[in-house]
ROBANU-139362 format. One record per residue (C-alpha): residue number from 1; residue in three letters; x, y negated, z negated. Coordinates in pm, 1 decimal, decimal comma. Example, Ala and Ser with C-alpha at 12.3 -4.5 7.8 and 13.67 -1.06 7.14 Angstrom:
<sites>
- 1; ALA; 1230,0; 450,0; -780,0
- 2; SER; 1367,0; 106,0; -714,0
</sites>
This chain:
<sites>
- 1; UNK; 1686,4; -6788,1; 4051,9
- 2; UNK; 1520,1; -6811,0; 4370,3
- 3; UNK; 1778,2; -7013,5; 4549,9
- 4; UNK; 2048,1; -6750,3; 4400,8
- 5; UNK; 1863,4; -6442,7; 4572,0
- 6; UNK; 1779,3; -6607,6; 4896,2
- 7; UNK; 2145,9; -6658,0; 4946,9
- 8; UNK; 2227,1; -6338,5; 4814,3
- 9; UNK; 1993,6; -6128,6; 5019,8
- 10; UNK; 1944,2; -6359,2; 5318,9
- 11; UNK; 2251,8; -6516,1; 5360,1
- 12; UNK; 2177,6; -6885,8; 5360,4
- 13; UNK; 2244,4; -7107,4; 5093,4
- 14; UNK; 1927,6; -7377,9; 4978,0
- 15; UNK; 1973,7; -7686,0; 4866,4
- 16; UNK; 1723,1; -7792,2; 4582,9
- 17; UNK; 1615,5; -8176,7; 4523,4
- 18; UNK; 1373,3; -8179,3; 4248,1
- 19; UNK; 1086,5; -8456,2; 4260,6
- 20; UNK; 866,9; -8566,3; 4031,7
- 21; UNK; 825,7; -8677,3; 3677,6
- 22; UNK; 536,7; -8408,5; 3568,3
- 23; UNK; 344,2; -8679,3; 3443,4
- 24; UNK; 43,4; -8609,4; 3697,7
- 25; UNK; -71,2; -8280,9; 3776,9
- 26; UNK; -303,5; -8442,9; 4073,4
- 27; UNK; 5,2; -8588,7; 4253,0
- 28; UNK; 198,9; -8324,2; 4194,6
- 29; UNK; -47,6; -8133,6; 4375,6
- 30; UNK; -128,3; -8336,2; 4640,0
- 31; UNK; 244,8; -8369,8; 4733,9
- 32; UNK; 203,6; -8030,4; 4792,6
- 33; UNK; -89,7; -8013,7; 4991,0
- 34; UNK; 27,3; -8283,6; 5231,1
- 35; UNK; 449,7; -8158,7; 5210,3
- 36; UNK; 611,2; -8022,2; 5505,1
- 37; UNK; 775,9; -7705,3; 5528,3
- 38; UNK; 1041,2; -7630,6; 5228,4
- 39; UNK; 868,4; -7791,8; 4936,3
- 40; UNK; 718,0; -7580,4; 4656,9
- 41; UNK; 515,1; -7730,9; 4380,6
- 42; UNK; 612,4; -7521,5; 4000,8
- 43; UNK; 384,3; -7583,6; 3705,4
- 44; UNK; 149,6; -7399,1; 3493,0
- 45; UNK; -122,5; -7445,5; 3839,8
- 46; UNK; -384,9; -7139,6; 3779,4
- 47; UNK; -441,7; -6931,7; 4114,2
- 48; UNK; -784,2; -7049,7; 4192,7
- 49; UNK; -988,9; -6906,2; 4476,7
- 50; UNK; -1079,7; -7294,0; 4574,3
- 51; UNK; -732,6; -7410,5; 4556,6
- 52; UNK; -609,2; -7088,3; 4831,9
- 53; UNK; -815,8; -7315,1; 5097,6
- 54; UNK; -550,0; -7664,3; 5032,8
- 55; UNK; -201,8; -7439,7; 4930,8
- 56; UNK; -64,3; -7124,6; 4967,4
- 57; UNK; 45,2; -6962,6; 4640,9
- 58; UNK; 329,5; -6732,0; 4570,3
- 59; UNK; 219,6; -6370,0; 4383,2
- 60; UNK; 147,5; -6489,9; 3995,2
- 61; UNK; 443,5; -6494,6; 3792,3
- 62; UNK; 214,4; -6509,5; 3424,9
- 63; UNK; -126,2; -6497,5; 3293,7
- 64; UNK; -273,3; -6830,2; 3227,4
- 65; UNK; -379,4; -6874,3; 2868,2
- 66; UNK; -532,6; -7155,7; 2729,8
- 67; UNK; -498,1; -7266,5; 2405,1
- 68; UNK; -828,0; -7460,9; 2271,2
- 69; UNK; -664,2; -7741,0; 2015,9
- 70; UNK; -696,4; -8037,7; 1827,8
- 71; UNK; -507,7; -8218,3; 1556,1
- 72; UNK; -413,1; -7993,5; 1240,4
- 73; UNK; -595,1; -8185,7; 1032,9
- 74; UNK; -947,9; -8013,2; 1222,5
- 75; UNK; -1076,6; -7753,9; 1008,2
- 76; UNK; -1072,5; -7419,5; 1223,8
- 77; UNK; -1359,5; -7382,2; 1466,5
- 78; UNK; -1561,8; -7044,3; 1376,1
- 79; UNK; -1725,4; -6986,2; 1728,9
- 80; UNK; -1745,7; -7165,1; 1991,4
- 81; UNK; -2160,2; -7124,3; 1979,7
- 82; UNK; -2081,5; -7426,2; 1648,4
- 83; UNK; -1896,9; -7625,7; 1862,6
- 84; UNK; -2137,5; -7941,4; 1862,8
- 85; UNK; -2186,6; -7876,3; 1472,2
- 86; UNK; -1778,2; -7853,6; 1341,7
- 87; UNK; -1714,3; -8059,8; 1624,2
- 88; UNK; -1950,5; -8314,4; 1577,6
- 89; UNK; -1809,8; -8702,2; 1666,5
- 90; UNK; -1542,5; -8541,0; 1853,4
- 91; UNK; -1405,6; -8658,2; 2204,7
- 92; UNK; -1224,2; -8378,8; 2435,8
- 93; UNK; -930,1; -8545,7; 2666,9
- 94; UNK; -868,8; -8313,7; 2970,4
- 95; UNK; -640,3; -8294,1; 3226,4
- 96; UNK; -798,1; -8416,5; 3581,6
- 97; UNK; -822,2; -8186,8; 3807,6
- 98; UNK; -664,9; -7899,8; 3598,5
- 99; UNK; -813,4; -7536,2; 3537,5
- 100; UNK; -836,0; -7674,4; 3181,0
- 101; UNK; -1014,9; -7985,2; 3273,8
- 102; UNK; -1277,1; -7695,5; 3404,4
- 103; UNK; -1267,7; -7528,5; 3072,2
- 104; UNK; -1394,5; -7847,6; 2854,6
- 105; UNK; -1630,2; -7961,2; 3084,0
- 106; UNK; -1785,4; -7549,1; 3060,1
- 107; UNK; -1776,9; -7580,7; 2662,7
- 108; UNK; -2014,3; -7956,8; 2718,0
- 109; UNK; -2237,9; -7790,9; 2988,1
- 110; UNK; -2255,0; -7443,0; 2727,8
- 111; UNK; -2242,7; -7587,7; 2448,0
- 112; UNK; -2206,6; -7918,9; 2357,2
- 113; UNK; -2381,9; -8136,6; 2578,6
- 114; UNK; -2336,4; -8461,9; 2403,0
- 115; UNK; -1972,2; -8416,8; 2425,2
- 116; UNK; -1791,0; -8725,2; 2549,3
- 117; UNK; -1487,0; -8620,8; 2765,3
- 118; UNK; -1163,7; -8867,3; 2854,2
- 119; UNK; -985,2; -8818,1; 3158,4
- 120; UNK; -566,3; -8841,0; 3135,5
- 121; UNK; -351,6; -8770,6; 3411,9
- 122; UNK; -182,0; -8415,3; 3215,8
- 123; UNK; -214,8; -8172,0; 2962,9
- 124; UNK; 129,6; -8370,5; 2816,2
- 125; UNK; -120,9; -8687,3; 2812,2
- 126; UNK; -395,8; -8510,2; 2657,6
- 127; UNK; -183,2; -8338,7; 2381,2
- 128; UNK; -76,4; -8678,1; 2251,6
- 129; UNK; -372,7; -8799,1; 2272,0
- 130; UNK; -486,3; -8547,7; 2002,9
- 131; UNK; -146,7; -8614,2; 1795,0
- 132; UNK; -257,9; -8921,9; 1776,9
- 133; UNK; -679,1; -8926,9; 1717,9
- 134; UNK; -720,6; -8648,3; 1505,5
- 135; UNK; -1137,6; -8695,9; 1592,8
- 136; UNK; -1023,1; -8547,4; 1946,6
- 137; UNK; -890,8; -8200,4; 2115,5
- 138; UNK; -854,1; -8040,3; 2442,9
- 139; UNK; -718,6; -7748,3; 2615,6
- 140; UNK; -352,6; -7642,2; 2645,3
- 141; UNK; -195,8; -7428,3; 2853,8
- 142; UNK; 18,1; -7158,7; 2564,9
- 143; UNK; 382,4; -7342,1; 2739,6
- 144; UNK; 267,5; -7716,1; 2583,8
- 145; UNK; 115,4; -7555,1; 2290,3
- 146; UNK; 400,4; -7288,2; 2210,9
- 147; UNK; 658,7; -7593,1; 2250,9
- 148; UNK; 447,5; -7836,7; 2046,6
- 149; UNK; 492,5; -7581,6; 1718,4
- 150; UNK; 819,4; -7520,5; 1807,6
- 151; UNK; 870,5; -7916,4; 1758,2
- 152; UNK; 679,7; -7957,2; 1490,9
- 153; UNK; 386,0; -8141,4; 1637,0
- 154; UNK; 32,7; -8116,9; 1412,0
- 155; UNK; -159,0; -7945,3; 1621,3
- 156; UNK; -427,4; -7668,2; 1553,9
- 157; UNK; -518,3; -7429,6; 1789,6
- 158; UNK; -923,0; -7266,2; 1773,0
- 159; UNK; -871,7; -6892,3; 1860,5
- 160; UNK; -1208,9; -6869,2; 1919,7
- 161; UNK; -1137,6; -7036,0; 2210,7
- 162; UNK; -871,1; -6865,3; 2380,4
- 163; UNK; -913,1; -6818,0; 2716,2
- 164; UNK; -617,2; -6589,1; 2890,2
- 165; UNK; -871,0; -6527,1; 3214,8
- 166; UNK; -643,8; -6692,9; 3485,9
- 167; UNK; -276,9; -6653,0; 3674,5
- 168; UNK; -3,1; -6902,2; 3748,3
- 169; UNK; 150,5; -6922,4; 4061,1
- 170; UNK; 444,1; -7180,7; 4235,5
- 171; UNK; 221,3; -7390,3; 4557,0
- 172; UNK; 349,1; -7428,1; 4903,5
- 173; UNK; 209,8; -7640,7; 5151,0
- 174; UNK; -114,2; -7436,9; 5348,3
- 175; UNK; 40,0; -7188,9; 5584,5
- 176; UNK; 384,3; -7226,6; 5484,2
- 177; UNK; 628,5; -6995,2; 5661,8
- 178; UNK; 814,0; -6994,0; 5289,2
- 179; UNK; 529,6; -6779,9; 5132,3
- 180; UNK; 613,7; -6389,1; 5275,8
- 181; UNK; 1014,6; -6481,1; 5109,9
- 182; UNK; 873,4; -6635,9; 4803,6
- 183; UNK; 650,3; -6332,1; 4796,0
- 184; UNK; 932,3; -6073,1; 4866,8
- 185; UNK; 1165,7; -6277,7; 4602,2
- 186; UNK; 884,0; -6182,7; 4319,6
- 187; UNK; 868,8; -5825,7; 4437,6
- 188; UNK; 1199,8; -5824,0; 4397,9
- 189; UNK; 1263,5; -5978,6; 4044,4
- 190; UNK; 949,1; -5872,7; 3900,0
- 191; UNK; 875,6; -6134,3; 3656,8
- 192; UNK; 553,6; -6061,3; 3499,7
- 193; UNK; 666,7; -5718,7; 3339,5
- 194; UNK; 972,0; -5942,9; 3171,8
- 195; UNK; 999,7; -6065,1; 2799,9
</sites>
């Protein structure tokens, strides 16, 4: 889409060369950081206040939400307050260096402080890891979790602990002179009031 309207409405026509296996969220991100001018990092990465002193983020596109889950075979969590109780024996995998990695290590320091926590190197990583230890769960951004039903997977998701708090944005290196267009382009198209 973006390509489309830059060569629509500026006249000059991009060529794309996607990178990456999305198997690390950390190099993805770091790529970023330390690109030159032209790249742009896209991912569910949550506009963080921290993060606008490494990259420069387009406008959000879509609320974050997080999806607190575990295998389906987990009875339903009633609070999070029980956590440490209906979760007892558990493990929590999370994403390093991810907004959700953030969010389990908030519900050890709150309220499960014996809670041993795994890093992986994505929320991809950490959703199989639940498929396959049903003593285990983490948190999902809604994208993994929505497609995971969609497929079939066993996964449960804890509404108590739903957490929609945060934006997504697309990264650019710090200072990029690509971040007023990519800003104009979602003026423009206006994602975030679409279906």
């Amino acid at each position: 889409d973006f390509t489309t309207w830059v060569e629509t409405t500026k006249g000059v026509k991009l060529k794309t060369n996607f990178v990456g296996s999305g198997n690390s969220f950390g190099d993805m991100y770091n790529s970023v950081k330390t690109g030159q001018e032209g790249v742009i990092g896209l991912g569910n990465i949550t506009i963080r206040e921290g993060r606008k002193k490494e990259v420069s983020f387009s406008p959000a596109f879509m609320n974050s939400f997080a999806i607190l889950a575990s295998h389906k075979s987990v009875t339903e969590l009633s609070a999070l307050s029980a956590i440490s109780t209906e979760f007892n024996g558990m493990k929590a995998w999370a994403a390093a260096g991810t907004t959700n990695e953030q969010r389990v290590l908030n519900l050890k320091k709150e309220h499960y402080p014996s809670l041993t926590v795994e890093s992986v190197s994505s929320s991809p990583e950490a959703m199989q890891k639940i498929l396959s230890n049903s003593r285990s769960f983490s948190y999902l951004d809604i994208t993994f979790y929505l497609d995971a039903v969609k497929n079939g997977k066993s996964l449960r998701r804890h509404a108590v602990g739903d957490n929609g708090s945060e934006e997504f944005g697309l990264i650019m290196p710090l200072g990029s002179d690509w971040a007023p267009i990519m800003a104009e382009f979602f003026q423009a198209k206006n994602y975030r009031s679409s279906n």
